[in-house]
C-alpha positions, 0 to 999 in steps of 0.5 A, a space after each residue: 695115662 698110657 704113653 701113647 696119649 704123650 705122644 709128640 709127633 704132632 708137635 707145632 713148629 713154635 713149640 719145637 723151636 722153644 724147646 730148642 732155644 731151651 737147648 741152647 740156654 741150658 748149655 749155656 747155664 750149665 757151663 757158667 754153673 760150672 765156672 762158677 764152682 771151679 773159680 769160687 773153689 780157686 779163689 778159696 782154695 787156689 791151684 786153679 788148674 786143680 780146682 778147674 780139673 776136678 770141677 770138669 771132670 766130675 761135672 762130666 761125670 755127672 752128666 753120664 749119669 744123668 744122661 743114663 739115668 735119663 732112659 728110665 724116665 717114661 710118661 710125660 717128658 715135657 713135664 719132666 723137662 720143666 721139673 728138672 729145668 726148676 730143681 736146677 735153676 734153684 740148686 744152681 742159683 744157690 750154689 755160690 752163695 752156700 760154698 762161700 757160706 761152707 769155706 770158713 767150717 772145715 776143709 771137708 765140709 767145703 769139699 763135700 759141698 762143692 762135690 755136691 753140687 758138681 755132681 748135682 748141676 751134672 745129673 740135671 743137665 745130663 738128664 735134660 739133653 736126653 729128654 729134649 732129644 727124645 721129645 723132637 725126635 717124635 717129630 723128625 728123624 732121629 738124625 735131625 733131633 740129635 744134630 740140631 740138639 747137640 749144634 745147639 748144645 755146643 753153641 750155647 756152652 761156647 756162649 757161656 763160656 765166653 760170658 762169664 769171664 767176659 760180662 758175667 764175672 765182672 759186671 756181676 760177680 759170684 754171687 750175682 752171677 749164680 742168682 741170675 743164671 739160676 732165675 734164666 733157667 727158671 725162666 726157660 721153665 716158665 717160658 715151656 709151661 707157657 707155650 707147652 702147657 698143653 702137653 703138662 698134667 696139670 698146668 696150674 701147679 707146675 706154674 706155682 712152683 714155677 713162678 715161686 722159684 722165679 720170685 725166689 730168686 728175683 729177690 735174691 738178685 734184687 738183694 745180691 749186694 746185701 747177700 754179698 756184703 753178709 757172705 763176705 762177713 762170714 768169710 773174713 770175720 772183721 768189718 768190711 769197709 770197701 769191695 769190688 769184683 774187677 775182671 781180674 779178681 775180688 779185692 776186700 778191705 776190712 777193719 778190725 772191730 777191736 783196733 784200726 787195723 785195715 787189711 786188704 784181701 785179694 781172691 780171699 788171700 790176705 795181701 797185707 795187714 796195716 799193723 805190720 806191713 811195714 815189716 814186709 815192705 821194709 825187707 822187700 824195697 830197702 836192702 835191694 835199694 842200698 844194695 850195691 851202687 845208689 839207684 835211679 831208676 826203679 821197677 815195680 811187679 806189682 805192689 800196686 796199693 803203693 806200699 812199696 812206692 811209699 818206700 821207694 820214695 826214701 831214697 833221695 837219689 831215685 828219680 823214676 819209678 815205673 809201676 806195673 800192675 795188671 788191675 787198674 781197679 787195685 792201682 785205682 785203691 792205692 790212688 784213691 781209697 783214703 785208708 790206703 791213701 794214708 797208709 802208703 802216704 800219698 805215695 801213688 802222686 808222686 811226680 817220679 811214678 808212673 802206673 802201667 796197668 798190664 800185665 808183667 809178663 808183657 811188660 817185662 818181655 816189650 819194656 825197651 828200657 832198662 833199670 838199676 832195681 827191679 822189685 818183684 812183689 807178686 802173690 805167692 805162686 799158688 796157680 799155673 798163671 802165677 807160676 809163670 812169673 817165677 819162671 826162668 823164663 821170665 827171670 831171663 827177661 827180667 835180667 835183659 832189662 836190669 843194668 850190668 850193675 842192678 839187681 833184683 828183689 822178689 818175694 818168695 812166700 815163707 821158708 817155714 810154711 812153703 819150704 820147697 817152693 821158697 827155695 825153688 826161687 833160689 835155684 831158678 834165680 841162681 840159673 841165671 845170676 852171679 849172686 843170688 843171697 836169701 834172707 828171713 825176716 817175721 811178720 806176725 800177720 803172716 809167719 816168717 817170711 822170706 825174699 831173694 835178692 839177685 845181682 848181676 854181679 857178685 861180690 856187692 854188698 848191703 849200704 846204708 840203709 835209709 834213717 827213720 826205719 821202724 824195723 830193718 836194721 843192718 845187723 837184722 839183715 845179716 841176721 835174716 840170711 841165717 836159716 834154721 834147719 826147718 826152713 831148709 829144704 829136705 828134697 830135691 829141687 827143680 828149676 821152675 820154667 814155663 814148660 815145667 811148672 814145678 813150683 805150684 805143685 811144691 808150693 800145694 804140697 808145702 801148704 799140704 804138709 806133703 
């Protein structure tokens, strides 16, 4: 057939305006395809600038290619279209569920994976484009084609981009999220066979394939929850006994099969494991509680499965305790889930707490009252947003809302596995209080784990600790502020500040053995 008989100069009105409306929905898909490899990559693997730098920048990539590519392709372009519409919807439908399924082989496998399919979702995007413009420009200037196809383009990326964080994400999730975007394309595919089909070579296969992704991934999303729930058994090994996707992040509490051992995930990451978070919770509430004046009024960043409530509450003289974290969904597990109810024992209920679900960098900066003890229970500083909560920036709010006698605890990841960016809290604490003391405690779940106590003034020393304790001690305090050679630093260090994140990248780099 001569490329004269696909000409598409006499193109009607409606079909040029479904093509253009495809425009739009394939801007729109290939932007959350590419939000969801970047977030899927940051829950996995963290540093989400990192993560989010080389999804965009490779899926750019891809797309110049493909958009190159694209000249070469001759005859019947609306069939071209269609055909790459459906190989997209189907790699971009599946490319969640196969990188969560990839995460627990090697590191390698998962990075040739997720490289994959950036590179793959790019070339087909970048090839539509090109052939959309070619098919309209038949038809009007070629001017008009390429400002009302690239408008659209960049009116459906915005749309994309705000959806997913906004709808997608939490009334969806990954999974979810992926199956559906890629049934929406395979739509677009049925929706330009239907209206188009005039211009197809043969009308009837292209609309059994096309029909067969559609039912394809219709099941998939139908049984998305179930696709979930196996995924997620793939990724943690032991009985996943609650889950939830909340704007903020996915948390998961498993069993173990062989003991009663509830653990909690957050973005994959594990936060606690039920036979040893007394040992965590122990060093990180009570030496800052007895340290120093007896303490009434009580701050806490984070925490909120209420562990470290439950500890608080040993101490008879507090009467206020303020609880901020920015997910209700996670304030709701502490308050609510009956496993985590029994192990923090009830201690969400108490008369003395109250929860603020925001965020504590705000809280910190507009709170209006101060505190005698502030605890700081974050995750470790494995992304940019968190790097700010170990900011001198944010320490320096912290110090404005702290009692002339009070004092501060922050987590600080372990001194054995992230060396540098543990004593990086140090040196960024030290900018800003008289005392600053370092201690070590282990925790089999996670290693040697370490803290920084921070006061105001100098010269206080450990009182008596609670009775009842099943690990701290006084004499295992004193000994945890001993630290081998291998937990001390070996380079030079940064104060980490808002306008100079240093402590991520130390913090990559630990992990990395750099």
């Amino acid at each position: 057939m001569s490329k004269r008989e696909y000409s598409y100069v006499d193109l009607p009105q409606k079909q040029a305006v479904v093509l253009l409306g495809s425009i739009l929905v394939v801007a729109l898909c290939g932007i959350v395809y590419e939000l969801i490899i970047g977030t899927v990559s940051s829950y996995l693997l963290g540093n989400s600038v990192y993560q989010f730098s080389l999804t965009i920048g490779f899926f750019m990539f891809a797309m110049g290619v493909g958009s190159y590519v694209s000249r070469f392709i001759e005859g019947n372009l609306v069939q071209a279209f269609v055909w790459v519409e459906l190989i997209l919807a189907f790699v971009g439908g599946m490319c969640s569920i196969s990188l969560f399924m990839l995460f627990p082989y090697a590191p390698w496998f998962y990075t040739v994976g997720m490289f994959t399919f950036i590179s793959t979702i790019g070339f087909l995007v970048g090839l539509e484009i090109p052939i959309l413009t070619r098919i309209l420009s038949e038809r009007s200037t070629t001017r008009q084609s390429i400002s009302d196809v690239l408008s659209l383009d960049y009116i459906g990326a915005l749309i994309g981009s705000v959806a997913f964080p906004v709808l997608l994400l939490p009334s969806l999730g990954l999974i979810t999220a992926s199956f559906a975007i890629g049934l929406t394309n395979a739509c677009v595919a049925l929706l330009n066979v239907f209206w188009l089909r005039n211009h197809l070579d043969n009308f009837h296969r292209v609309l059994a394939y096309v029909i067969a992704v559609i039912v394809l991934l219709f099941v998939l999303t139908l049984s998305a929850s179930r696709i979930t729930g196996f995924a997620q058994d793939h990724l943690y090994f032991d009985r996943i006994v609650w889950r939830d996707q909340s704007p903020y992040q996915t948390l998961v509490v498993t069993n173990t099969w062989k003991s009663d051992d509830v653990r909690l995930f957050i973005d994959g990451h594990l936060q606690f494991s039920q036979a040893d978070e007394y040992r965590y919770h122990e060093a990180l509430v009570h030496p800052l509680l007895a340290w120093g004046s007896e303490p009434e009024r009580v701050l806490i960043l984070g925490g909120g499965d209420g562990l470290a409530v439950r500890e608080v509450l040993k101490h008879p003289t507090v009467n206020h305790i303020d609880l901020v974290d920015l997910d209700p969904e996670m304030t709701r597990l502490g308050a609510e889930f009956a496993p985590i109810v029994r192990l923090n024992e009830g201690s969400m209920a108490s008369e003395f707490l109250t929860v603020f679900n925001q965020d504590a960098f705000l809280y910190v900066k507009e709170a209006g009252r101060k505190y005698d003890r502030i605890i700081i229970d974050f995750p470790d500083p494995h992304n940019e947003a968190l790097s700010k909560l170990y900011s001198v920036e944010f320490y320096a709010m912290v110090a404005d809302i702290l009692e002339e006698d009070g004092a501060l605890v922050t987590q600080s990841s372990s001194p054995f596995f992230a060396t540098h960016s543990y004593w990086t809290v140090a040196l960024t604490l030290e900018e800003l209080f008289a005392d600053v003391v370092s201690y070590n405690t282990p925790i089999p779940s996670f290693g040697i784990w370490g803290f920084h106590i921070a006061s105001k003034q100098s010269g206080q020393t450990l009182g008596v600790l609670p009775d009842g304790l099943r690990s701290l001690t006084a004499e295992s305090f004193q000994a945890g502020r001993t630290f081998t050679t291998d937990l001390l630093p070996r380079k030079p260090l940064e104060v980490n500040s808002i306008f100079n994140p240093t402590i991520y990248e130390r913090y990559a780099e630990d992990l990395a053995g750099i």
